[in-house]
C-alpha positions as CSV (number, residue, x, y, z in Angstrom):
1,X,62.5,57.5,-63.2
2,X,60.2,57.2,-60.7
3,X,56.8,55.3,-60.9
4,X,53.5,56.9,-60.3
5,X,53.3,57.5,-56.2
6,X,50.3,54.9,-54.2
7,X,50.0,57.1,-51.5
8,X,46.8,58.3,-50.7
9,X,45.1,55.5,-52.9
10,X,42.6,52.3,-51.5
11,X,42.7,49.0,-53.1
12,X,39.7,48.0,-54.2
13,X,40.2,44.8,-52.1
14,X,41.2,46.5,-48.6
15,X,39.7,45.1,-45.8
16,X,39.0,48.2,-44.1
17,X,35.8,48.8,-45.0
18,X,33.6,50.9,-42.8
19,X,30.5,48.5,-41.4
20,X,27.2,50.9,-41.2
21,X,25.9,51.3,-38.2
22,X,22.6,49.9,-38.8
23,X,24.2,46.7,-39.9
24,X,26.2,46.7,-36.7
25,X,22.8,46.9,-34.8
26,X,21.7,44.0,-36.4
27,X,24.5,41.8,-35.6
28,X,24.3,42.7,-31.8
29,X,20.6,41.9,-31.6
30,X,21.1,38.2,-33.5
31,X,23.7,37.6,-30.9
32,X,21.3,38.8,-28.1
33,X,18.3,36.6,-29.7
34,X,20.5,33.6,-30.1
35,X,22.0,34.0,-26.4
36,X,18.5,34.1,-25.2
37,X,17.2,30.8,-27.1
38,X,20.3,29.0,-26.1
39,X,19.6,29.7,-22.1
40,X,15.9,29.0,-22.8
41,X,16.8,25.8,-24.4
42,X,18.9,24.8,-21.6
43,X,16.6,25.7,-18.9
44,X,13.7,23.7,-20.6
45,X,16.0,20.6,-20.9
46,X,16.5,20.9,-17.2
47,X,13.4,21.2,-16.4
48,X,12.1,18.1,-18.4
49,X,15.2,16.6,-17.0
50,X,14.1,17.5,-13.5
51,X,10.4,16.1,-14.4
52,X,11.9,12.8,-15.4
53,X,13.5,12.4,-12.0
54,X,10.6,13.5,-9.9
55,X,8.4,10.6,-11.8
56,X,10.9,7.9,-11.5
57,X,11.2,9.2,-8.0
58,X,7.5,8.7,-7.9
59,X,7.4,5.5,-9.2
60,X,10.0,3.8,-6.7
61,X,8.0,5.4,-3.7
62,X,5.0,3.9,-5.2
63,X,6.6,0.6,-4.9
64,X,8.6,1.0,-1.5
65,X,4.6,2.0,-0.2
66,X,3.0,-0.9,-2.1
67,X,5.5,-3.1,-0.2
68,X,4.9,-1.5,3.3
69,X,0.9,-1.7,2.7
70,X,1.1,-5.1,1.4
71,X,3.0,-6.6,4.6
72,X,1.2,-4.1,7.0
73,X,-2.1,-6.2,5.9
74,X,-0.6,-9.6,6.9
75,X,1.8,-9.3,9.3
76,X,0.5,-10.2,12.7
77,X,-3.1,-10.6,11.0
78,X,-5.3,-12.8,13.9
79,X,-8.4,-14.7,12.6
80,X,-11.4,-15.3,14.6
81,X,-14.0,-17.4,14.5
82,X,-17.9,-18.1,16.2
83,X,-18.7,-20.8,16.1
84,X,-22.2,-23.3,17.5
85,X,-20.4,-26.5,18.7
86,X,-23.3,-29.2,18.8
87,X,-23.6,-31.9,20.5
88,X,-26.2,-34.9,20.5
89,X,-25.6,-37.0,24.0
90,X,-27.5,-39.8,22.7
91,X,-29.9,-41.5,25.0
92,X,-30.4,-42.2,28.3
93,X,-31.9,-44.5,30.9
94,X,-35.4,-44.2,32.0
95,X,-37.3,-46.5,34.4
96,X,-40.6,-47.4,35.5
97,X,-40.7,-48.8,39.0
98,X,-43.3,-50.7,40.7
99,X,-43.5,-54.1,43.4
100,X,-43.2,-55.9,40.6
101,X,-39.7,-55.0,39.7
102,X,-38.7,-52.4,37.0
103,X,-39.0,-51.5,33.5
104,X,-35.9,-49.9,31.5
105,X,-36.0,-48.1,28.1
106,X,-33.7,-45.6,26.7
107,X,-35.1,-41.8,26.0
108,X,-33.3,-38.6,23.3
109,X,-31.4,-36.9,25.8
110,X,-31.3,-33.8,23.6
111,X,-28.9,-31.7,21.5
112,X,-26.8,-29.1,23.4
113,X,-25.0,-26.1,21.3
114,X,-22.8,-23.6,22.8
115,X,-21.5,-20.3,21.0
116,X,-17.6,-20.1,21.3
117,X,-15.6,-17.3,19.8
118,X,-11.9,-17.4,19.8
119,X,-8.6,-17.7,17.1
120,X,-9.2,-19.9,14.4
121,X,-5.8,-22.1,14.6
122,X,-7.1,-22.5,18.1
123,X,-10.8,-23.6,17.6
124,X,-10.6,-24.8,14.1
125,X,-6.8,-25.8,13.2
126,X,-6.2,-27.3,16.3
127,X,-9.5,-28.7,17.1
128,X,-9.9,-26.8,20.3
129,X,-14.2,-26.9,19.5
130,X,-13.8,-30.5,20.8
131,X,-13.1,-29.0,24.2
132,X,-16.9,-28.0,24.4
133,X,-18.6,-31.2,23.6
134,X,-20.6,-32.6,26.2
135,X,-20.5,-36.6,27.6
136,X,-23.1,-39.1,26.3
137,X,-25.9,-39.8,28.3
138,X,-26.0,-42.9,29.7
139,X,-27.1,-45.1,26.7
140,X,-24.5,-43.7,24.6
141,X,-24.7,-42.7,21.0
142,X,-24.4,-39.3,19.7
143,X,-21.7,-37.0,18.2
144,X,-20.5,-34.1,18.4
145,X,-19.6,-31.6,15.4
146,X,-19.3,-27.5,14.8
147,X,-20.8,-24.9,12.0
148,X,-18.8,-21.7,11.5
149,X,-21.3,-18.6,11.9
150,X,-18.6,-15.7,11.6
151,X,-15.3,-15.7,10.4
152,X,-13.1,-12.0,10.9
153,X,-9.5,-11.0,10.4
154,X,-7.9,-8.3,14.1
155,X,-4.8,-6.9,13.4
156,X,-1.8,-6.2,16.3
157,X,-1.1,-2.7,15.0
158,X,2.4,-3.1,16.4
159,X,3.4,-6.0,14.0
160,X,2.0,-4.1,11.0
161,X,3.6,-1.0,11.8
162,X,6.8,-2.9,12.0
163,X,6.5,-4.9,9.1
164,X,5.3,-1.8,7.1
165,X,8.5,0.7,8.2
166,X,10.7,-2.7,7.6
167,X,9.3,-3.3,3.7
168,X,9.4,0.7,3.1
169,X,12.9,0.9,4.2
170,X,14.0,-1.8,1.8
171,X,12.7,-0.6,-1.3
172,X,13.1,3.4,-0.5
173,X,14.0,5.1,-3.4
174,X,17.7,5.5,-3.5
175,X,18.1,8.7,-5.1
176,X,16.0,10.5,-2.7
177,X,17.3,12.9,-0.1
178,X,15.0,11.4,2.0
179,X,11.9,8.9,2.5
180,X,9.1,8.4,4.9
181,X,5.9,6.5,6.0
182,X,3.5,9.6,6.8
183,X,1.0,8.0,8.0
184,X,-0.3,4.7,8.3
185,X,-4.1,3.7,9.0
186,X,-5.2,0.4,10.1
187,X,-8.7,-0.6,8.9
188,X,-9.3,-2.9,11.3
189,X,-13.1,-2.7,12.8
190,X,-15.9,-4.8,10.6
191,X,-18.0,-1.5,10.6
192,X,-15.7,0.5,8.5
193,X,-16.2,0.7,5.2
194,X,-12.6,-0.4,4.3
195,X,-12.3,-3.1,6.5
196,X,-10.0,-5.1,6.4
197,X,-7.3,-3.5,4.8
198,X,-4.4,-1.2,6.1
199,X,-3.7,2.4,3.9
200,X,0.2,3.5,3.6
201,X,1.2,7.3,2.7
202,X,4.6,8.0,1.8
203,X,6.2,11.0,1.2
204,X,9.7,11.3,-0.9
205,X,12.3,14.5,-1.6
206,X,14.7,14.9,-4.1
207,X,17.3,17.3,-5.0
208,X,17.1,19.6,-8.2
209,X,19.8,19.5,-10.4
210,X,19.9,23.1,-10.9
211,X,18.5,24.7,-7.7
212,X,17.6,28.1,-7.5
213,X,18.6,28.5,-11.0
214,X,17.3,32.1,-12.4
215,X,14.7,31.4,-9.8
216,X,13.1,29.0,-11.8
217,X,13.8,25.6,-10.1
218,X,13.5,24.9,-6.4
219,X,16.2,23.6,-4.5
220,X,14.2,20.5,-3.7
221,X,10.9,18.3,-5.3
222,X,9.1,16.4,-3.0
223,X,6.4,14.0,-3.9
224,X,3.5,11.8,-2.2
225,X,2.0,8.4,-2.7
226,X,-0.5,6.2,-1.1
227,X,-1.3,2.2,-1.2
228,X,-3.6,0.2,0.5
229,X,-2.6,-3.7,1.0
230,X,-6.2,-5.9,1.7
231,X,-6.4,-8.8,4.0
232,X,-8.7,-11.5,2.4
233,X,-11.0,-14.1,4.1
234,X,-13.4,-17.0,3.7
235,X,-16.6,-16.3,4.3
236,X,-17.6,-19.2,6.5
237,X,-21.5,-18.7,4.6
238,X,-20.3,-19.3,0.8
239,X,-16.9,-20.9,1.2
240,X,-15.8,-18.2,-1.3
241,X,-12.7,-15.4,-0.3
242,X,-14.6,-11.9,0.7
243,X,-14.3,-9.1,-1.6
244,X,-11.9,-6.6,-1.6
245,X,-13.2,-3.4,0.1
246,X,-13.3,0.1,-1.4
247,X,-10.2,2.1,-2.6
248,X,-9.2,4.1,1.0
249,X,-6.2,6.0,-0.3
250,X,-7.1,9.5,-0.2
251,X,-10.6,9.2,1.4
252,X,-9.0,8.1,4.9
């Protein structure tokens, strides 16, 4: 005897069940939504990744152009000097003649100064303000001695150039497509207001690390610094070092 037929019957636990539509809509758009944050999250972590690498970029450039100022200001750095070299000759021989013989006495011959201006190590360090003393008189006596009235630094703005592209090169930011002194300014004249000190622009480009991506990143970053390296004196007046002179970088 046949059992009761199962065709044209559905099992209450049959898979097949028909989705609505509207549900189906749903589903689509949460997949669109969560596509969307996903790409945005990604973009934004390149981008702060990308910022990260411009500022350390940033940083090492600062230092490769601190570098370059700093030996810009002291290589082939020249100081000068004026001095008043001084001179008392002492005295000298003066007589009074007559028939009766002669009378002798010794009179000041004076103090005689000359201005000389010339390299320190020459004048100063190696004593080259002796050179310009004048002989006793003929009584002897006297001395000779010198007072410093201006001390001043000259630069050779070949050395500094070449000391400055030498230092930059050194510490150039290795992960930069490419590195470079811009511009350099020597300071070097007592009338400018930054005297004495030497400026340094660099300029620095890196790669992105997702270039061109949805338009939103560039293929390349570029970035620009500036340092200024100070050369420091005695003043000859107050025995003290000068002070530095104003910030230059961006006002040069």
């Amino acid at each position: 005897m046949r059992g009761p037929s199962s065709a044209g019957t559905t099992s209450p636990n049959s898979t097949n069940r028909r989705v609505p539509a509207a549900a189906r809509g749903q589903r689509g758009a949460v997949m669109l939504v969560t596509a969307a944050a996903v790409l945005l999250l990604m973009v934004a972590v390149l981008a702060v990744v990308d910022f990260g690498r411009v500022m350390i970029l940033r940083e090492q450039l600062q230092t490769a152009a601190d570098a370059a100022a700093l030996a810009a200001g002291l290589s082939g750095v020249q100081r000068m000097v004026k001095v008043d070299v001084y001179t008392d000759r002492g005295e000298t021989i003066v007589c009074d003649c007559d028939d009766d013989g002669c009378t002798c006495w010794c009179e000041d011959c004076g103090v005689v100064v000359h201005t000389v201006t010339g390299l320190e190590k020459d004048l100063i360090d190696n004593e080259g303000w002796r050179a310009y003393c004048e002989p006793p008189c003929s009584c002897g006596g006297g001395s000779c001695w010198y007072e410093i009235k201006e001390r001043w630094v000259v630069y050779n703005p070949s050395a500094s150039r070449q000391a400055a592209e030498s230092f930059f090169a050194a510490n150039a930011p290795g992960g930069a497509v490419a590195s470079w002194i811009t511009r350099l300014n020597l300071h070097a004249y007592r009338g400018d207001p930054f005297y004495p000190s030497v400026t340094v622009y660099a300029r620095a480009v890196i790669r992105s690390i997702a270039p061109g991506l949805m338009k939103a990143f560039p293929d390349t970053y570029s970035t620009e610094v500036c340092s200024q390296g100070d050369t420091f004196y005695k003043d000859p007046r107050s025995g003290k070092w000068v002070d530095a002179p104003p910030r230059a970088c961006w006002r040069d």
